[in-house]
C-alpha positions in Angstrom: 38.6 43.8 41.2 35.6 42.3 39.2 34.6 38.6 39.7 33.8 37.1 36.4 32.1 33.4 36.5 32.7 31.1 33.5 30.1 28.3 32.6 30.5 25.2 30.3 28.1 23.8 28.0 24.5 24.5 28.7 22.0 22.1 29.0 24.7 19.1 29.2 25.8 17.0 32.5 28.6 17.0 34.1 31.2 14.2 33.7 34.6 12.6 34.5 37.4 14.7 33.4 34.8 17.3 31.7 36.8 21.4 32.6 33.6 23.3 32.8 31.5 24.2 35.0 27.9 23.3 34.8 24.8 23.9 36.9 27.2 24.9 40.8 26.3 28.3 42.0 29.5 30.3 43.0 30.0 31.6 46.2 30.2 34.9 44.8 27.7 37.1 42.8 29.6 37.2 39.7 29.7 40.4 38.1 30.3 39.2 34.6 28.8 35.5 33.7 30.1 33.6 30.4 28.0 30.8 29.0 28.4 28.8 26.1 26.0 27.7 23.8 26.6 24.5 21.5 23.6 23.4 22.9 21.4 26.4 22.9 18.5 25.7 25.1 18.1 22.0 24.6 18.0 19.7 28.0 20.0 16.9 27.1 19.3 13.8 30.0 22.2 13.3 32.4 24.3 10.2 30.7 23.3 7.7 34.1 19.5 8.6 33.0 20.4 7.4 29.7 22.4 3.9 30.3 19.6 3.3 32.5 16.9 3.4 30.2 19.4 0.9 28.1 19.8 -1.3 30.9 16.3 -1.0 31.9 15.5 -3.1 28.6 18.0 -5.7 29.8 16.8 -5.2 33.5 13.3 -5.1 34.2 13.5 -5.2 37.5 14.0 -2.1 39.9 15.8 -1.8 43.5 15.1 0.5 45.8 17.4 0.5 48.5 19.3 3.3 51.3 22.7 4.2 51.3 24.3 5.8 54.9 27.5 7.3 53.9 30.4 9.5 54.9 31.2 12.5 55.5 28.1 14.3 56.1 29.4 17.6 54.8 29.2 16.1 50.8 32.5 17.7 49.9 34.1 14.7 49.1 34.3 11.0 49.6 31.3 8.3 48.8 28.8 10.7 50.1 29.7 13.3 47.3 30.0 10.6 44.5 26.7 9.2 45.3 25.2 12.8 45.5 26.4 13.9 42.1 25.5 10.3 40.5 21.7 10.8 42.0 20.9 14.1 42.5 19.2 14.4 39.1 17.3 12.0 40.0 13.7 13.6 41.6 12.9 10.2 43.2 15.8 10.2 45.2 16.1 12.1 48.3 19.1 13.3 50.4 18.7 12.9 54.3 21.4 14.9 55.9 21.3 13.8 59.5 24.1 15.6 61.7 25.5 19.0 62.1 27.1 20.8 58.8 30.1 23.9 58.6 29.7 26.5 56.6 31.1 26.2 53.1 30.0 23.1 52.4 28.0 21.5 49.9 25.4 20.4 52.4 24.7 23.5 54.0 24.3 25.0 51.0 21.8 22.2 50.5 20.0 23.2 53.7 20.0 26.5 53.0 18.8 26.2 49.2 20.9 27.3 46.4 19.9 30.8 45.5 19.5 31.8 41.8 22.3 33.2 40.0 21.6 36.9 38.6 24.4 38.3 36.9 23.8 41.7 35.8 25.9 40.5 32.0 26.0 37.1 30.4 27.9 37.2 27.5 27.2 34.3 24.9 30.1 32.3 23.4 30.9 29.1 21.8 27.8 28.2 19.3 26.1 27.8 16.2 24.6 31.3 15.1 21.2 30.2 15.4 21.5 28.4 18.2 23.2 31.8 20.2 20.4 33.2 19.1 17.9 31.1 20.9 19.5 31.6 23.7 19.7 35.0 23.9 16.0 35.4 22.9 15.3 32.9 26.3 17.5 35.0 28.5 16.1 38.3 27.6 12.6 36.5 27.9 13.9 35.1 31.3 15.5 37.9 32.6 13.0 40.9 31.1 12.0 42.1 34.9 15.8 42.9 35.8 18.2 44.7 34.4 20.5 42.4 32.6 22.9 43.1 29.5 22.9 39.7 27.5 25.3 39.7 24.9 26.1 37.3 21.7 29.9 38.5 20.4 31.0 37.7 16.9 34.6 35.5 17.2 37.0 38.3 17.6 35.0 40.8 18.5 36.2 43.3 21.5 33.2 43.6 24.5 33.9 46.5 26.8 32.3 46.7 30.3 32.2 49.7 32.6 31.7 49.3 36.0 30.7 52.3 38.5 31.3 51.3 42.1 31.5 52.6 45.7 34.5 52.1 47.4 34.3 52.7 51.7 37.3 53.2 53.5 37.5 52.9 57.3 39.2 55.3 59.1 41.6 53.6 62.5 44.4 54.7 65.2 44.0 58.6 66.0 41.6 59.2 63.2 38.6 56.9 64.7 38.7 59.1 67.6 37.1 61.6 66.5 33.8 61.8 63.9 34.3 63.7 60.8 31.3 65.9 60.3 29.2 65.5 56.9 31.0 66.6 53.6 33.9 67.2 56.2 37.3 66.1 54.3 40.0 63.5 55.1 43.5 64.3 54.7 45.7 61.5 55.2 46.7 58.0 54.4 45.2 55.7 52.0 46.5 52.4 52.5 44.9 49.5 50.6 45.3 45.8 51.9 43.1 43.3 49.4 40.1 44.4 49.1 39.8 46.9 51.9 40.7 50.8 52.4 42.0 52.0 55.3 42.5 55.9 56.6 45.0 56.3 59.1 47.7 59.1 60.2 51.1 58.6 59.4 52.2 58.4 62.7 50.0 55.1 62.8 50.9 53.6 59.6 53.7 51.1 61.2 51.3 49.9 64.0 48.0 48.6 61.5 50.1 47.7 58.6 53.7 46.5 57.5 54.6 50.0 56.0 56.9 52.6 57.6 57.9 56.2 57.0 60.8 57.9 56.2 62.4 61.0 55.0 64.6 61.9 52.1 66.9 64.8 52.5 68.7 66.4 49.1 71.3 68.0 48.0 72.5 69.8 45.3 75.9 71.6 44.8 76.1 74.5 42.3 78.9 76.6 40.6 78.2 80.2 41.9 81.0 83.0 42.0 78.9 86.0 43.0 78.8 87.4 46.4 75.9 87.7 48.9 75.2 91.3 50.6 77.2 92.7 52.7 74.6 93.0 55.2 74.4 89.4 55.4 76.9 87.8 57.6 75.7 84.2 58.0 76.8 81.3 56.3 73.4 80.2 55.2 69.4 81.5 54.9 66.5 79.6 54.2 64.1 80.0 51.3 59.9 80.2 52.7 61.0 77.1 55.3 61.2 74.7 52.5 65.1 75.3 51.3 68.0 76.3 52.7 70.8 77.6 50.5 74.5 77.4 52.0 77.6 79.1 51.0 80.0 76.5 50.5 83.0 78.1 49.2 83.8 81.8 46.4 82.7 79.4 43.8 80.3 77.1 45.1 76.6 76.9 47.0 74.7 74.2 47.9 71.1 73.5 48.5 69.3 71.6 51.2 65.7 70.0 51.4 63.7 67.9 52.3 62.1 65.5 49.7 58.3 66.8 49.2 56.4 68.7 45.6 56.8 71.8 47.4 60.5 72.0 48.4 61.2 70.4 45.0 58.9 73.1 43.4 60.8 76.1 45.2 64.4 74.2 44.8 63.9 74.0 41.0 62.9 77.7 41.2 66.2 78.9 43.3 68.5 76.6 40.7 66.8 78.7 37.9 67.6 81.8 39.6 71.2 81.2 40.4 72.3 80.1 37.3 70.5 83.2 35.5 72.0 85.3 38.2 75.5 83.9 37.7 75.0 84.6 33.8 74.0 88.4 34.4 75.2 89.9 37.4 77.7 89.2 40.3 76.0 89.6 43.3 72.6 88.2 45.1 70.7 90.7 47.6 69.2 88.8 50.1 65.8 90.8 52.3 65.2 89.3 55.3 
């Protein structure tokens, strides 16, 4: 599964009831990042930077002032309004004075966001000149890595190909033992989200939900020949996969067990009886 991270308008600020995403950093390292690009690379001023500098002509006084607010963690509440409406701001600082989880926007904080680094941005939603701009400072911006950047036409089809490693680990009876190098596996593949697991049959009920069973067949067919003479039982087996019965002067049946090689040989023996029962009017069975 590929993650693919979707941003809104570049270079514009986030507000109420706006569905993109602007300047947050995903907790995952996208594989596939989408920008837009109405904007190009113009920085447009948050909008509280810009009533301010209207009220400031009003106003020309300025207040300085600290705020203690709840919860520490920022991931919602005051304390996350008040973060969002000054963290633009470089003059403001954000004192985080307690213990953070995990997850949250504060200990992301402490830890500093890292930089996103998609290995493809795709371009969308912009003036032709403008995309262009873009894509010229990305390429600029991104020249020591090795990034795909690209600007698709409306309509146009983009096709990525992705080439990774997938590691299964092997549990139960298998674990017990090492394989050797360039030694092969032979058994179970079970997938469970985004993990692989190798495991014998016999342990497939105790790590996961699955079960085993086995399918027996049958197959009834006209036959009206006659077996050797020599043969007195009521029944032989084909190479251990099949076993052929005489059911009555006009009919046999097949047995076997649901596999490609039993269905392989039974498809095999049906062919061969009803050529036989065409031709001739008696089977020779060799032990």
């Amino acid at each position: 599964m590929r993650q693919v991270d979707f941003r809104g308008l570049m270079g514009s600020q986030r507000t109420p009831g706006f569905w993109g995403v602007t300047a947050e950093i995903p907790q995952f390292s996208p594989d596939i990042c989408i920008i837009e690009s109405t904007y190009g690379v113009q920085l447009h001023q948050p909008r509280n930077v810009r009533e301010k500098r209207f009220t400031d002509v009003i106003h020309s006084t300025i207040s300085q002032g600290v705020v203690m607010a709840s919860p520490s963690g920022l991931q919602s509440g005051m304390s996350r309004q008040l973060f969002e409406m000054w963290c633009s701001d470089k003059k403001n600082a954000c004192v985080i004075p307690g213990y953070v989880v995990e997850g949250t926007l504060a200990k992301t904080i402490i830890n500093e966001p890292k930089e996103l680094m998609p290995p493809n941005i795709i371009i969308v939603h912009g003036e032709a000149n403008e995309i262009g701009r873009l894509k010229q400072n990305l390429i600029t911006q991104f020249a020591d890595r090795n990034t795909k950047i690209i600007s698709p036409k409306n309509c146009q089809l983009v096709e990525m190909y992705f080439n990774s490693k997938k590691m299964a680990k092997t549990i139960g009876r298998l674990a017990e033992k090492t394989p050797e190098v360039g030694e092969t596996v032979s058994d179970l593949l079970v997938k469970k989200a985004f993990t692989y697991q190798i495991m014998a049959p016999d342990d497939l009920y105790v790590f996961s939900q699955l079960s085993t069973s086995n399918i027996s067949q049958r197959i009834t067919i006209a036959y009206s020949g006659a077996f050797d003479k020599e043969y007195k039982g009521p029944a032989f087996c084909v190479h251990e996969q099949l076993t052929v019965k005489y059911e009555s002067e006009k009919h046999i049946s097949l047995h076997w067990r649901l596999d490609p090689i039993s269905d392989m040989v039974s498809d095999f023996v049906v062919a061969l009886v009803l050529n036989i029962s065409r031709e001739i009017p008696k089977v020779v069975v060799q032990s």
